[in-house]
C-alpha positions in Angstrom: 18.9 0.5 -13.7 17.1 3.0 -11.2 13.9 2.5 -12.9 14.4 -1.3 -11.9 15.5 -0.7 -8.7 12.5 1.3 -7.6 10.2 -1.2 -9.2 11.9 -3.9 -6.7 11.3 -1.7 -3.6 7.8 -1.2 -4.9 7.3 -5.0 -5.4 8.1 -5.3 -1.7 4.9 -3.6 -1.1 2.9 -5.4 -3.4 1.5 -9.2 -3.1 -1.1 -11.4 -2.6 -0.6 -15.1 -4.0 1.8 -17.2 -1.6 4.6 -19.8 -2.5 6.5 -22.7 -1.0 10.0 -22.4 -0.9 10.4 -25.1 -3.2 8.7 -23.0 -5.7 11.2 -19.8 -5.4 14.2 -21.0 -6.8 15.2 -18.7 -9.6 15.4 -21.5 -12.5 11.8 -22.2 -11.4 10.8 -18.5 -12.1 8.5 -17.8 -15.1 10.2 -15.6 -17.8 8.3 -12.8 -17.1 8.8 -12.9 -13.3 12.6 -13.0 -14.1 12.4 -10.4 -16.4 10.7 -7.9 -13.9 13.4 -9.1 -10.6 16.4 -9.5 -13.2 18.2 -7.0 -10.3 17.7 -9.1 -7.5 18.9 -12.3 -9.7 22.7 -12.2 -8.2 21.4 -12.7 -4.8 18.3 -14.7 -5.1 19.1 -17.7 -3.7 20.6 -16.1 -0.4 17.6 -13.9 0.0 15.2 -14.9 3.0 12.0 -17.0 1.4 9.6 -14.6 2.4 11.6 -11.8 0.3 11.3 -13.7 -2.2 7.5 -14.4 -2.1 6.9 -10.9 -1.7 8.8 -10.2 -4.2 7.5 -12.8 -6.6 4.0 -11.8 -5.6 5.1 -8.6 -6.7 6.3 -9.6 -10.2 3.1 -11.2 -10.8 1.0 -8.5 -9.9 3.0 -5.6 -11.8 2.9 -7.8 -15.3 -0.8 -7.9 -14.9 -0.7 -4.0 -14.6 -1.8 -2.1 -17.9 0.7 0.8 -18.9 -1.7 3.2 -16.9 -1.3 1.1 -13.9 2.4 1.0 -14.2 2.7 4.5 -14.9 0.9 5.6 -11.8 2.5 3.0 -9.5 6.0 4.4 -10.8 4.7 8.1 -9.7 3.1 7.0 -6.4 6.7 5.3 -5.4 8.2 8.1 -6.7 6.5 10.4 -4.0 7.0 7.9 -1.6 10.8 8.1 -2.0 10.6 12.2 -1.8 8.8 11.7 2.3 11.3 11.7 5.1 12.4 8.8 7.0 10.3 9.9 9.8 7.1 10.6 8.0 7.4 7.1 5.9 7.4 5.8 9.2 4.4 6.8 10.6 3.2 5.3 7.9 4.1 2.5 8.2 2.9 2.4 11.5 -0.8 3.3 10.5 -0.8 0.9 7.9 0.1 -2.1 10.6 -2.7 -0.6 12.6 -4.5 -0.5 9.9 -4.1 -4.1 9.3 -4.9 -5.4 12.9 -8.0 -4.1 12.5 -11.1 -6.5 12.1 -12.2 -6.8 8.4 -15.3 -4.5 9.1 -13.6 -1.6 11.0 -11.2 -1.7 7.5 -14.1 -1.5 5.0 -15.8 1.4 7.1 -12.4 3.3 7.1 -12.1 2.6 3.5 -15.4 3.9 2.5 -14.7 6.9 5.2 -12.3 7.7 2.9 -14.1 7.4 -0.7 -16.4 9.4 0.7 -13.9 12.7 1.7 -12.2 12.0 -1.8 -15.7 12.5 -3.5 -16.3 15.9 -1.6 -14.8 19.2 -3.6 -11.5 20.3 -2.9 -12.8 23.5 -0.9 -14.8 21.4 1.3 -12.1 18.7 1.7 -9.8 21.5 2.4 -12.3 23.2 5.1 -12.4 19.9 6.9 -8.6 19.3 6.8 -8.1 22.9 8.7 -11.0 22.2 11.5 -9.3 18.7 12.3 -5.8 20.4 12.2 -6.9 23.8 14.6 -8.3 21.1 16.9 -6.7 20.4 20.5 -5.6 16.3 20.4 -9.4 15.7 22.7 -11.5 17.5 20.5 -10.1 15.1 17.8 -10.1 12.2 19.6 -14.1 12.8 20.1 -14.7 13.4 16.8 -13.1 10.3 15.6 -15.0 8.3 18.6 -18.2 9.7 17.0 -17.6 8.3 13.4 -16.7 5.3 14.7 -20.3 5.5 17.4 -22.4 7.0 14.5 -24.9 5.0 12.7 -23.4 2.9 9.5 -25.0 3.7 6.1 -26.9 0.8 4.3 -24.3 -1.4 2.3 -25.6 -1.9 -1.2 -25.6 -5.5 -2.7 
């Protein structure tokens, strides 16, 4: 029963497909999508429709997962339960600002950040402790030069 209702939270998270209204009804639910949200199925109908969507959209994308997939999802909302209130927050926050940003500012943050997971773990380390020991202007400078600084050729 836990298991199931950390998978709904989780689904909250997850979605991309959208639905009419119409089209949320629980009868009107494919087995599988039942099956997955068979906790919320007491209160379906009363939830708001865009719960439901999400939720839906949710379903679908966690029965296309493979076991590996689901596995890690289940450990990344695990650690996301075991962050304080305040720190789950933030980011929250960052993640909205994240997603008012123009499609292009989003890929170059994205590849920003393959790039520091490729480095070793001393040298992402190294870099962690400069940005932390820096005063809030220093930082601010250095994050208006990767934004200023040249963009690398995109490969096709």
């Amino acid at each position: 029963m836990k298991a199931r209702n950390i998978l709904g939270i989780a689904l909250l998270l997850i979605g991309s497909a959208s639905y009419g209204d119409d089209e949320l009804s629980w009868s009107s639910l494919e087995a599988s999508q039942q099956e997955v949200l068979a906790d919320f199925s007491a209160e379906w109908n009363s939830m708001p429709p865009k719960r439901r969507a999400r939720l839906v959209r949710g379903a679908d994308h966690w029965v296309a997962m493979s076991v590996d997939q689901r596995k890690a999802a289940r450990a990344r909302f695990s650690d996301w339960r075991q962050l304080s209130d305040d720190r789950r927050r933030l980011i929250r926050e960052r993640y909205d600002i994240y997603r008012s940003l123009s499609p292009d500012e989003q890929r170059r943050i994205r590849d920003n950040f393959r790039r520091f997971n490729r480095l070793n773990h001393d040298r992402r380390q190294k870099m962690r402790d400069r940005y932390r020991n820096m005063t809030p202007e220093q930082r601010q400078r250095a994050r208006d030069r990767m934004r200023d600084r040249p963009r690398p050729a995109t490969r096709d």
